[in-house]
C-alpha positions in Angstrom: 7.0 7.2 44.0 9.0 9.7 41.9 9.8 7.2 39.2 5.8 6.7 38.8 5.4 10.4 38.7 7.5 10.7 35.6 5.6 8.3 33.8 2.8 10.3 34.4 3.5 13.3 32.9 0.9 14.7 31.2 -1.2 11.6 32.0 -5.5 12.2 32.7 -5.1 8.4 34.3 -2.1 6.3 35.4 -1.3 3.0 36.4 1.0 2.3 39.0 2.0 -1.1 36.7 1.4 0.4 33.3 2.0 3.7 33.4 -0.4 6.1 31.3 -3.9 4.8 30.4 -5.1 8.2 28.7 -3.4 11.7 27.8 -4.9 14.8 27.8 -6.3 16.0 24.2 -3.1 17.2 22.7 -1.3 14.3 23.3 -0.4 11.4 22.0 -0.3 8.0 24.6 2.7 5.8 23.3 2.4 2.4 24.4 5.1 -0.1 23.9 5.8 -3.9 25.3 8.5 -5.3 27.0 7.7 -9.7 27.1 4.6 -9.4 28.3 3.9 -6.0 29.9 2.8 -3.3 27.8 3.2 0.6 28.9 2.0 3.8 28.4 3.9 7.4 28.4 2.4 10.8 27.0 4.2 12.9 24.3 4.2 15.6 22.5 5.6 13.8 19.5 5.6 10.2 18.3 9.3 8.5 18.2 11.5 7.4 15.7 9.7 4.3 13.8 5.6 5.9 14.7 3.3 8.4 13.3 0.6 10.3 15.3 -2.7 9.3 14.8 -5.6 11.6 16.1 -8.7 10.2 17.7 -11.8 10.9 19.4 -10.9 10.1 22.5 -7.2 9.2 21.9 -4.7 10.0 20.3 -2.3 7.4 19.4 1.1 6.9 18.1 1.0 3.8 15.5 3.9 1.8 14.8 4.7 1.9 11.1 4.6 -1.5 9.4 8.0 -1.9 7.8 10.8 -2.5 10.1 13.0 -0.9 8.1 11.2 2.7 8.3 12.5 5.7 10.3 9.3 8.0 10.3 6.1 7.4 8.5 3.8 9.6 7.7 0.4 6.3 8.3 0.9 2.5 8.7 2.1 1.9 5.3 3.9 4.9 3.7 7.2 5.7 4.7 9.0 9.2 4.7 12.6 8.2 5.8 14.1 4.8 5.8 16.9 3.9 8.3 20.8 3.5 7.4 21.5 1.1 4.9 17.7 1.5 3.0 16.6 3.4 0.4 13.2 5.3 -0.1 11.4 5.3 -2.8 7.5 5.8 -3.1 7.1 5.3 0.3 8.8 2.3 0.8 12.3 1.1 1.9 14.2 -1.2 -0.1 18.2 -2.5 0.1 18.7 -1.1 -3.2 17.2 1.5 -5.5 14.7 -0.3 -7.9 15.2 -0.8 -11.6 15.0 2.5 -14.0 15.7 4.6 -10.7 18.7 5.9 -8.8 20.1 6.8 -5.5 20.3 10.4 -4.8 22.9 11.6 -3.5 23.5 12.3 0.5 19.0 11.7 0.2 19.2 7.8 0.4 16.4 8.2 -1.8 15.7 6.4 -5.4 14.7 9.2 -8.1 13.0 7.9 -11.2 15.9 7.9 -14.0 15.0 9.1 -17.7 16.5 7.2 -19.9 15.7 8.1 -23.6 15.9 6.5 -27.0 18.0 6.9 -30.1 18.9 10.5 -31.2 17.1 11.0 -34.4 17.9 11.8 -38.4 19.2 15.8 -38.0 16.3 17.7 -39.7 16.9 20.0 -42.6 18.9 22.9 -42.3 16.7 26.0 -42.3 16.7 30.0 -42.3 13.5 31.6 -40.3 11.6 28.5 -41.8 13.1 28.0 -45.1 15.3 25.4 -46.7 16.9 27.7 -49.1 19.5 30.9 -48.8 23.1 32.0 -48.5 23.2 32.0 -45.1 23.8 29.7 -42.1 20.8 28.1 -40.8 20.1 25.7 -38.1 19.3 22.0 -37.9 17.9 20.2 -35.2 17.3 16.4 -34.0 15.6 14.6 -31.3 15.0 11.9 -28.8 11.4 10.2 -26.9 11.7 8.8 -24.0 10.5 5.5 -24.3 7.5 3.8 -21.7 5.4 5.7 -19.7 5.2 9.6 -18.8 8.1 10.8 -16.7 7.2 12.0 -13.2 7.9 15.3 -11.9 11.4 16.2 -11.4 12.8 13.2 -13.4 16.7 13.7 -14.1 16.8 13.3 -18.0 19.3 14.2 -20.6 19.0 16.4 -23.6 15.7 15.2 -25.4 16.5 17.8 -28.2 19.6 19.3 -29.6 20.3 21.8 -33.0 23.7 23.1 -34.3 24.7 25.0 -37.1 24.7 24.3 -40.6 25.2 26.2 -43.7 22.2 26.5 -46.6 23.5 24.3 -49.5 20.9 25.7 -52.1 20.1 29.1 -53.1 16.5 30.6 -53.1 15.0 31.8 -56.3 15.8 35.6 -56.9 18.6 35.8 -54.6 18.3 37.2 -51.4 15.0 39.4 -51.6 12.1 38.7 -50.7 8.7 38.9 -52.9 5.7 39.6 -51.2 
């Protein structure tokens, strides 16, 4: 019949119940069930909710595991969540997970940086020294507290300087000895 002929495209076997059996090489044989029948179609590229998996003698596409997963790139890592989930490290969750955030118009949670206390402002200095009649520069810091920050990480300033003036004179004025 026709309908069993489109079922069969680019089928090696077909059943007239079950559509494709086996694909030829470059194809992948999707099977899905409906109750208790289970059927087989051959395409190019796996559907929404699958990844491709290549085989010796088939190549299937694999449901991913989480429900909530778009496109997967195996079983158990996702690459894009559906509407109302966010991706982070491969898996989809309601909201972002603590110390991340959800990027914008992405739907996916970025690591956040979030740094400690700014510290004491260093001591103003001109080309390395703490003396002169000059402006001079000093500077202050922040760590980011815990672990290493991955790649990418959003952070604020970890390190910022402004200008001071030199409160003391060096010895002998403004030249130099050698």
């Amino acid at each position: 019949s026709a309908g069993l002929l489109e079922n069969c495209t680019g089928c090696v076997l077909c059943s007239e119940d079950n559509g494709c059996i086996t694909c030829h090489h470059r194809l992948f044989l999707l099977i899905w069930r409906d109750g208790i029948r289970q059927y087989g179609m051959c395409v190019h590229t796996c559907p929404p909710g699958y990844f491709g998996l290549r085989g010796l003698e088939v190549n299937r596409c694999t449901k991913c595991r989480s429900p909530s997963c778009e496109s997967c790139f195996s079983r158990d890592f996702c690459m894009k969540c559906k509407d109302k989930f966010y991706l982070h490290k491969g898996q989809c969750f309601r909201q972002c997970p603590p110390s991340t955030a959800a990027q914008p118009g992405t739907r996916e949670c970025q690591e956040t940086c979030e740094p400690g206390p700014w510290s004491q402002w260093s001591s103003c200095t001109h080309e390395g020294r703490t003396c002169g009649c000059k402006w001079g520069v000093e500077t202050r810091v922040r760590e980011v507290a815990g672990t290493t920050r991955e790649e990418g990480t959003a952070c604020p300033a970890l390190l910022e300087t402004r200008k001071c003036r030199m409160r003391k004179h060096c010895p002998g004025g403004e030249h130099r000895t050698a």
